[in-house]
N, C-alpha and C positions, 0 to 999 in steps of 0.2 A: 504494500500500500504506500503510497506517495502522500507524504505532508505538507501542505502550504499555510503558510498562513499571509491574512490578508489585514489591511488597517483602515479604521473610517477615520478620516480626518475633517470632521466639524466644526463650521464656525458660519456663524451668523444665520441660523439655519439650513446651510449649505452643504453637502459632503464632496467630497476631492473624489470625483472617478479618473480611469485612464481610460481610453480606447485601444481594446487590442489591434495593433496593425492589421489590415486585410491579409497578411503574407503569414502569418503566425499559423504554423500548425495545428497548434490546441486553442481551439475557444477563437478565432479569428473574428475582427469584428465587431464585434461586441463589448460593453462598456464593465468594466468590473472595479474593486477596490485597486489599490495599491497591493501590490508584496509579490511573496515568490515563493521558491522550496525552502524546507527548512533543511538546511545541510545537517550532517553525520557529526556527532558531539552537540548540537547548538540548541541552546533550547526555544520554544516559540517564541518570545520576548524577547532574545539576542537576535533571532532568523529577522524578527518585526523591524528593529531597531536599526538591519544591516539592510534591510530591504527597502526601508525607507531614504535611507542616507543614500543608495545607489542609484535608486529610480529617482529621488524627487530633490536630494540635496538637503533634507533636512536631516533635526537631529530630535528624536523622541523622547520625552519625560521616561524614562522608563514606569514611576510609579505613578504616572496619571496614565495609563493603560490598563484598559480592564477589559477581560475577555468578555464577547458581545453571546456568541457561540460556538454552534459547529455546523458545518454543514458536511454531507457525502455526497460524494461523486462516481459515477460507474460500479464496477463490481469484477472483482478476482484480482487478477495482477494491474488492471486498468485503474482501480478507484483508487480515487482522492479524498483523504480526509483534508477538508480548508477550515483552519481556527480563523474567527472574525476577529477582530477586536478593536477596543473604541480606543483613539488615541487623543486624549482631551490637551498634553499641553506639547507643542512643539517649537524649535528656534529653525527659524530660516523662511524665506515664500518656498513655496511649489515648484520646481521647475520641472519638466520631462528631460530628466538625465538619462533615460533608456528610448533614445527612439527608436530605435530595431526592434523594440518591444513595443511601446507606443504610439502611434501618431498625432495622437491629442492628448489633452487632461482639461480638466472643467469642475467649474464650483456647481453642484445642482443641486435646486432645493429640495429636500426629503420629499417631500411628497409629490414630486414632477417624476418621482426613482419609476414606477410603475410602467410609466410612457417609454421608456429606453430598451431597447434590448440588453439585457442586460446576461452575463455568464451563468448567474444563478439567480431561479427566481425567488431564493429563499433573503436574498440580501434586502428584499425590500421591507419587509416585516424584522428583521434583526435591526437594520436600521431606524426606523420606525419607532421602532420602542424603547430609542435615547429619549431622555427629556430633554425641552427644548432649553437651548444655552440662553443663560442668559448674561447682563453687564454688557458691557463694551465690545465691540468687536473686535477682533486680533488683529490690528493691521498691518503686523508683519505675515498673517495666514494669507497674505492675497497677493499672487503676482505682479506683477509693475504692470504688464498686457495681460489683460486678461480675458482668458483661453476662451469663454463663456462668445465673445466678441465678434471670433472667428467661425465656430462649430455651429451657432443659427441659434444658439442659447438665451435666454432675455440675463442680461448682467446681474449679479450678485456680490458686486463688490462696493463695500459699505461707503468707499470715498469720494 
């Protein structure tokens, strides 16, 4: 069985998806969280933490992460178990540091998650049932351009 773990990154009612490239062999197309496998020794919170700093350039509170779920995928040597988990504090904006992985990233409001094709339809309901943030926006969570802009998305950025 194959382990991934994946991370919401919310802020202003917004979650940080990627779009998997069209070229991707697994799951092409389609909009999912951040993350990746968890490598051999590592535990899901180190896999989270190396997955986000690769793909997006940030750096994760470790202890403002708290596992959202689980979701399964396939069955025998094919499935995937994917740990969610909610990443409530982080230092850096967003970037797409993987675009051979990538070709987009975007702020979307929770409740728009539905409309998207999305990897797994269980992300919408895991999502979902964050409470809603509140205080101040993060205004280092929001790219300089932002992604929303490009992709036909109505903007979510607080500035």
């Amino acid at each position: 069985m194959h382990v991934v773990v994946t991370g919401a990154l919310v802020a202003n009612g917004a979650v940080l998806l990627v779009h998997r490239s069209p070229t991707r062999r697994a799951y092409p197309d389609l909009w999912d969280l951040p993350g990746g496998h968890v490598e051999a020794g590592e535990s899901e919170l180190q896999a989270l933490a190396r997955e986000m700093r690769e793909e997006l350039g940030v750096h994760i509170a470790a202890e403002s992460s708290s596992r959202l779920g689980d979701l399964r995928v396939g069955s025998g040597e094919d499935a995937v178990h994917v740990g969610v988990w909610h990443v409530g504090d982080w230092v850096g904006s967003p970037t797409n540091r993987a675009p051979d992985e990538h070709d987009d990233i975007a702020w979307v409001g929770i409740g728009e998650l539905g409309d998207l094709p999305l990897v797994h339809g269980g992300l919408v309901a895991l999502v979902a049932s964050l409470p809603e943030a509140g205080g101040l926006p993060r205004r280092d969570a929001w790219p300089a351009t932002h992604p929303s802009q490009d992709s036909g998305w109505p903007s979510c950025d607080p500035r």
